[in-house]
C-alpha positions in Angstrom: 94.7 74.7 81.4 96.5 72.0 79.6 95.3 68.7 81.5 97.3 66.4 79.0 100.4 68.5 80.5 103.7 66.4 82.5 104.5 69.7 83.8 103.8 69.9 87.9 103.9 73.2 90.0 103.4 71.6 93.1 101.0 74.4 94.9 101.3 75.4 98.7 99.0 77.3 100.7 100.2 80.5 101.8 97.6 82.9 103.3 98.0 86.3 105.9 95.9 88.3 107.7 95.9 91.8 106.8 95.0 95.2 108.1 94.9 98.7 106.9 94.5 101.1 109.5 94.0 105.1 109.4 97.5 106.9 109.6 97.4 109.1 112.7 99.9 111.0 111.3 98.9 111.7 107.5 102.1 113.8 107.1 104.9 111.6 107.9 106.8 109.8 105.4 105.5 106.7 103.3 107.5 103.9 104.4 107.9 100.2 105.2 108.8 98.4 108.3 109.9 95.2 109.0 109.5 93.3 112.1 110.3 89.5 111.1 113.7 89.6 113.1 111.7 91.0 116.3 108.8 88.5 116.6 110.2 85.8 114.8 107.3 85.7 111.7 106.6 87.9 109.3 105.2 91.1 110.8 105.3 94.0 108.6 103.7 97.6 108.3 103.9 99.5 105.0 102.8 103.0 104.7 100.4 104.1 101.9 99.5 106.8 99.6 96.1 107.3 100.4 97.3 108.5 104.6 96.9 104.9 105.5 99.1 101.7 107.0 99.3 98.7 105.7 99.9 95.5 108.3 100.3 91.9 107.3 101.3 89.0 109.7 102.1 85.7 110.0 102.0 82.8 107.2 99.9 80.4 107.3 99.3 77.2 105.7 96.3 76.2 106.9 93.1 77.1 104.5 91.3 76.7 101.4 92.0 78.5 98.7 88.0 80.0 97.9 86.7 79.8 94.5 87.0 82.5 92.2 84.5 85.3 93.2 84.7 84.0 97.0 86.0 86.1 100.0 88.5 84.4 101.8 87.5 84.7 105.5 90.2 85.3 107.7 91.4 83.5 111.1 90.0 85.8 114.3 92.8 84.7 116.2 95.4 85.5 113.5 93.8 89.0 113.3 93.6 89.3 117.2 97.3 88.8 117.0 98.0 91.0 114.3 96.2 93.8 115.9 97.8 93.4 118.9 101.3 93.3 117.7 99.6 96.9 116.0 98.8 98.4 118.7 102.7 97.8 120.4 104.4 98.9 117.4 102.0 101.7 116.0 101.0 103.7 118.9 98.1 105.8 118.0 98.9 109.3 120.1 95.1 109.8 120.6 94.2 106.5 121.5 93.7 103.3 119.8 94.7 102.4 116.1 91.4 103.0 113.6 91.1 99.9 111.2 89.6 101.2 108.1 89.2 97.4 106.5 90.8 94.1 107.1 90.9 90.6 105.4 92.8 87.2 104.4 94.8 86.7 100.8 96.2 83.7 99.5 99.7 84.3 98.1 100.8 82.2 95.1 103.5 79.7 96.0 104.8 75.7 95.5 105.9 73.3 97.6 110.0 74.4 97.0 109.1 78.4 98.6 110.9 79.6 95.2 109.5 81.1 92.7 108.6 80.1 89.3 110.0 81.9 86.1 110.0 79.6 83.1 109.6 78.9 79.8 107.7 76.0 79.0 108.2 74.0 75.6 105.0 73.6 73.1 106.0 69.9 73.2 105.8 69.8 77.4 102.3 70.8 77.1 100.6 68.0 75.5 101.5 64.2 75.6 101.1 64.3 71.9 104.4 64.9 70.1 104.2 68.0 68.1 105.7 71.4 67.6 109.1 72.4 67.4 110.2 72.6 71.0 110.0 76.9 71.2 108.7 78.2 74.0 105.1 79.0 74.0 104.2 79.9 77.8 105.9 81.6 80.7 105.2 81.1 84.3 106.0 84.2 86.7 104.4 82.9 89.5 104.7 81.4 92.7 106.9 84.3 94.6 104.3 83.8 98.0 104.6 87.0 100.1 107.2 88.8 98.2 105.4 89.2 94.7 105.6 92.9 95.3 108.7 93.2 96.3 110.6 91.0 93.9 108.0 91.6 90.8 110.2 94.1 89.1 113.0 91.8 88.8 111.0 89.1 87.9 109.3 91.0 84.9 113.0 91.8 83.7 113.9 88.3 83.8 110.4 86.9 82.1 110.8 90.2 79.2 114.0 89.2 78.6 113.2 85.4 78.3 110.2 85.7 76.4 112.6 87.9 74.0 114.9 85.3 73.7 117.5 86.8 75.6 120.1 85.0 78.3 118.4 85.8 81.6 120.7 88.4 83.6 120.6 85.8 86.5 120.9 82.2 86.5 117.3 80.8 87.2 118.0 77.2 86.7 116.3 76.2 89.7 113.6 78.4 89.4 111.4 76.1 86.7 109.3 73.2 86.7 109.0 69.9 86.9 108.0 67.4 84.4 106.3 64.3 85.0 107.9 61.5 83.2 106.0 61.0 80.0 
């Protein structure tokens, strides 16, 4: 967006598998399950709304992140995996799991694994020297597989930044990094 820019994010790949299954039991209680501690990856299941389960795997890094528009085909053996760890840990009682849909997404993430909550100075966005130095874009990005679940916090931080406020947290390391001019 601003090719004259010295500022780097420094993008990763991060891509999962995903699943969402039917909920054999449409009654039970929505909630999420971690197994990351079990099978030593991420393996999670989250319940849903809408009576079905939500089941993401593994990381990967291999992949191309498809052009805008582009389905992003996922790995059959990442999938085979994922639907066999599934089946262990979401026993149908009638049989085998349902799998309404299933798919690939690429996360948003950089080479450091943290995320990125900045403000970026007018005069860090062109090699031209110019402005007065204020803020004049924010970066919220970059939180890889846990954008959900740390999204509300980030928003806080980047409202109260974009406010001009002293962040409740420090987030120092959180920024970017600037090319040398």
């Amino acid at each position: 967006m601003f090719p004259e820019s010295p500022v780097t994010l420094e993008p990763a790949i991060s891509a999962g598998e995903w699943f969402v299954f039917e909920n054999s039991q449409p009654d039970s209680e929505i909630a999420a399950t971690y197994f990351d501690d079990i099978v030593d990856h991420k393996l999670e299941f989250a319940g849903r709304n809408d009576h079905t389960i939500w089941a993401t795997g593994e990381k990967s890094t291999i992949g191309t992140v498809p052009d805008v528009g582009e389905v992003p085909h996922p790995d059959p053996a990442s999938l085979a995996k994922l639907k066999a760890y599934s089946d262990i840990f979401l026993k149908h009682p009638h049989g085998e799991l349902r799998a309404i849909t299933q798919g690939r997404s690429y996360r948003p993430e950089n080479q450091k694994q943290l995320p990125v909550i900045a403000a970026i100075p007018s005069s860090k966005l062109s090699r031209a020297r110019c402005c007065d130095g204020k803020p004049s874009v924010y970066i919220n990005s970059g939180h890889g597989s846990y954008g959900v679940t740390l999204g509300m916090g980030s928003g806080k931080i980047m409202s109260q930044m974009v406010l001009g406020e002293e962040p409740d947290v420090d987030v120092s390391k959180l920024g970017v990094s600037f090319d040398a001019l």
